[in-house]
N, C-alpha and C positions, 0 to 999 in steps of 0.2 A: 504494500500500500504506500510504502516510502516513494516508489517509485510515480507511482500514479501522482502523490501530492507536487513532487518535483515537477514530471511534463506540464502538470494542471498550472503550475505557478507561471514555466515556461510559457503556456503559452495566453496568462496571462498579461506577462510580461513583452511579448510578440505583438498585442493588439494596443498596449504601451508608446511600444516604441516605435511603432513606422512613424513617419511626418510626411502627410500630404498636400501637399501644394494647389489649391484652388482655381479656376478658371471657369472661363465661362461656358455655359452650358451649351454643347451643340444639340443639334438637330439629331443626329443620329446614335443620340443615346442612348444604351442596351438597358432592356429591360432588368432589373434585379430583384422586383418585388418577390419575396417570398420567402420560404426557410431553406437556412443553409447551417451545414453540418461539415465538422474534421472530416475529408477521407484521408488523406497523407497528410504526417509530417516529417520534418527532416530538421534533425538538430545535430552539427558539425556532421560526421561519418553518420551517422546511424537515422537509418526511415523507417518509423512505424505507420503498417495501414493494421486492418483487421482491429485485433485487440489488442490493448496497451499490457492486460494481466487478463488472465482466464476470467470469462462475464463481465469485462469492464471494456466498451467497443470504443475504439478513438473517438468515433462522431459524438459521444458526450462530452467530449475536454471542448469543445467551442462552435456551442449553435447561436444563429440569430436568424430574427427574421426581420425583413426589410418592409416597411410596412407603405400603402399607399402616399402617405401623407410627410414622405421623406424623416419617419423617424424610424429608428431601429428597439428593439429589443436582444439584448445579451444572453441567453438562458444558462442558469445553473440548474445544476441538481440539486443544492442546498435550497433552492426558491428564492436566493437571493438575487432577482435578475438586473442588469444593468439596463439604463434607457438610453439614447443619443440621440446624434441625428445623422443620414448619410446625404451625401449628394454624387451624381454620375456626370462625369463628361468623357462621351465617347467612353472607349471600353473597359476606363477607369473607374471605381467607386473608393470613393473617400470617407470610411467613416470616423465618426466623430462619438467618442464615449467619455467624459467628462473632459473633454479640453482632448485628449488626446485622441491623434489622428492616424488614420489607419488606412494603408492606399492599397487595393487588391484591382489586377489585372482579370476583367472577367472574359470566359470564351465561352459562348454561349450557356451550359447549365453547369460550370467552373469558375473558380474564382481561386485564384494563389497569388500571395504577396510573401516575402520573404523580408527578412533583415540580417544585419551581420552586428553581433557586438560581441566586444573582446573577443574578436577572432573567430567566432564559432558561429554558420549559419544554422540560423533558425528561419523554415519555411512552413508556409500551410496551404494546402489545399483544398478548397470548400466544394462542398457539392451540393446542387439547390436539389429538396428531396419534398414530398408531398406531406412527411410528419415525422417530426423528429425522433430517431435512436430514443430509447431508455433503458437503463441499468436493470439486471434482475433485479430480484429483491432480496438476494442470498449471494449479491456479488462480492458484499463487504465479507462474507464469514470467511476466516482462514484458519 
């Protein structure tokens, strides 16, 4: 579970630190409304898809959903969720989760934005999905 709390902090940490750069909106920009979920990450050498530990599936370390009205939702598992706001230009999305900005390259039902600190990439890949992963409920027991 030590490990799980680490990736989870990571990629906390990940929605932290990008800086995205604002501009104006075009015409041709890509739809994002809806829920998006981990399918890959990559932190220095090492990418997790599938499950992080046995009943604990990556797509619970960082779901949101993009909502009509340019704000987002964070979802945890704890019910503690984060609110922002995002905005798109062209096949970029910018979001925004208490001040900090977060800039993800979307291709159609994909979204990945990466960062580098102290030397070591940390990358994500979203997947827009029609209802979010959930944990069992006997995933904690060890």
């Amino acid at each position: 579970m030590k490990k799980i709390a680490a990736l989870s902090m990571a990629a906390v940490m990940l929605t932290s630190c990008f800086v995205g750069c604002g501009s104006k909106s075009s015409s041709k920009d890509t739809d994002v409304k809806g829920k998006w979920e981990a399918s890959k990450m990559v932190m220095g050498d090492k990418t997790y898809e599938g499950e992080l530990a046995p009943g604990y599936p990556l797509a619970v370390m960082l779901q949101l959903e993009l909502k009509d009205d340019g704000k987002l939702v964070e979802k945890s598992e704890t019910g503690d969720d984060n609110e922002g706001t995002y905005t798109v230009d062209g096949d970029k999305v910018t979001l925004d989760i208490d001040g900090d900005k977060v800039e993800f390259k979307v291709d159609g039902d994909t979204m990945v934005g990466s960062e580098e600190e102290d030397g070591e990439k940390m990358e994500f890949t979203l997947k827009k999905v029609s209802e979010f992963t959930t944990v069992a409920a006997n995933a904690d027991e060890d």
